[in-house]
Phi, psi and omega in degrees: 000313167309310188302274232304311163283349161292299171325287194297327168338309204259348156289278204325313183282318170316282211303318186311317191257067198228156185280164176285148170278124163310139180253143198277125184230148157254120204243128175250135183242035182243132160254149232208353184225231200279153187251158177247125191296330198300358199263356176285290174318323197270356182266329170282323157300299185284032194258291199299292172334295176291312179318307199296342178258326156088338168254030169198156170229127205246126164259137197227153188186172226221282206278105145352325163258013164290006179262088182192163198288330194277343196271329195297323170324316178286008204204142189254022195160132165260141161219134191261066139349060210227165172220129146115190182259092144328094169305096066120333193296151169290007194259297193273034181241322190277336189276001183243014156286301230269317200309315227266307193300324191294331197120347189257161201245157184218116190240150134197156193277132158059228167314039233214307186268358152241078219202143184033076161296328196260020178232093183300323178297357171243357118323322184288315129324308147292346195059015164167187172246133178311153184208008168130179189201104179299324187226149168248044201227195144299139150213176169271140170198155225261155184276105194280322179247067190323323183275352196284126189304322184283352195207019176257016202256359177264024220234168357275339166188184188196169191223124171219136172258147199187157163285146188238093190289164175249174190220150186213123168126028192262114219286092161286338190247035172232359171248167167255081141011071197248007186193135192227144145339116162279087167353304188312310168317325199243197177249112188284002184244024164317149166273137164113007170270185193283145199265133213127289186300161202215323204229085172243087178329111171259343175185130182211187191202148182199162151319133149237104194061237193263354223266197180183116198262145167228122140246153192236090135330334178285175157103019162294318187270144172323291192279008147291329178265002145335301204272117195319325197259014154287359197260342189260314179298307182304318196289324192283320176268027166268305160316336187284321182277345207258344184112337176277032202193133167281164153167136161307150176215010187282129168315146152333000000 
């Protein structure tokens, strides 16, 4: 009985200590509008974040046409860095809905939302569209779910500089909201907001199908994906599409 339990004793510890298989995210960097200098830089960050985590591996690629069902198969999550009408097929717009849908994560960055104006089901996905970006400055901004796993370590609020976009299509009662503009920071009679608003959404997260969505507004500037605690957010929500991390993501 002793031998017997030394044995299992000592299986148990070879499986513990066996490496985690990484889970694969495809991070596409193409632009089809205006390009962002920052995309060199956010690919060498999330390059070092997943090593360093030990639990994800980032492919990173331009061509588009790895965006198909058979290519998607290799992969637990996409995250898009993108500007513009991507080429293309309507076949590989339906094969990275069902992948998202299917249970699998879809993350984007910065400019991810100013990106298929002309495909409504990917506002939909993403939970909007970019509509301009009133201020370029330092501001505050506030942790909108503070308990939250992926931003609470940000939390009550924090000041970073970066362009700060608005948005138009923007599915409110269908995201969970997790980090917003502190109005009081910037100049609220700037030209080009939105006529109205009040209220500006920097990063939120939702269901998709079986699936699981994050966008970040942030990351125009170099030195954003720089700053540790943007570097604990991407990682914690990369972890999140990938399945590896619990947060509520149901609206607000």
């Amino acid at each position: 009985m002793f031998r017997l339990a030394m044995i299992l004793g000592l299986f148990a510890a070879t499986v513990s200590a066996q490496p985690v298989t990484p889970k694969r995210i495809l991070y596409i960097t193409h632009s089809a509008g205006f390009r962002h200098q920052s995309i060199p830089h956010s690919v060498v960050a999330l390059q070092v974040i997943a090593a360093a985590s030990r639990k994800l591996q980032i492919t990173t690629s331009e061509d588009v046409s790895l965006l198909n069902a058979a290519t998607l198969r290799n992969y637990d999550a996409v995250m898009f860095y993108t500007t513009g009408e991507l080429p293309i097929s309507d076949q590989q717009k339906q094969d990275l809905l069902a992948f998202v849908r299917s249970g699998k994560g879809f993350g984007g960055v910065h400019s991810a939302t100013d990106t298929f104006y002309k495909w409504p089901e990917y506002a939909n996905l993403i939970g909007g569209w970019f509509n301009g970006h009133p201020w370029t400055q330092p501001v505050k901004i506030t942790v909108a779910d503070p308990t939250n796993p992926l931003v609470a370590h940000l939390a009550p609020s924090f000041h970073l500089r970066d362009e700060i976009y608005q948005f138009k299509n923007f599915a409110a009662g269908r995201v969970r909201v997790l980090l917003k503009l502190d109005t009081s920071s910037v100049d609220m009679r700037a030209p080009g907001i939105n006529p109205g608003a009040t209220e500006f959404p920097l990063m939120w997260v939702h269901p998709y199908g079986q699936g699981r969505v994050f966008y970040s507004a942030l990351g125009h500037f170099d030195d954003v994906w720089d700053t540790p605690g943007i570097r604990t957010m991407l990682l914690e929500s990369m972890l999140w599409i990938t399945g590896q991390r619990e947060a509520p993501s149901a609206p607000r």
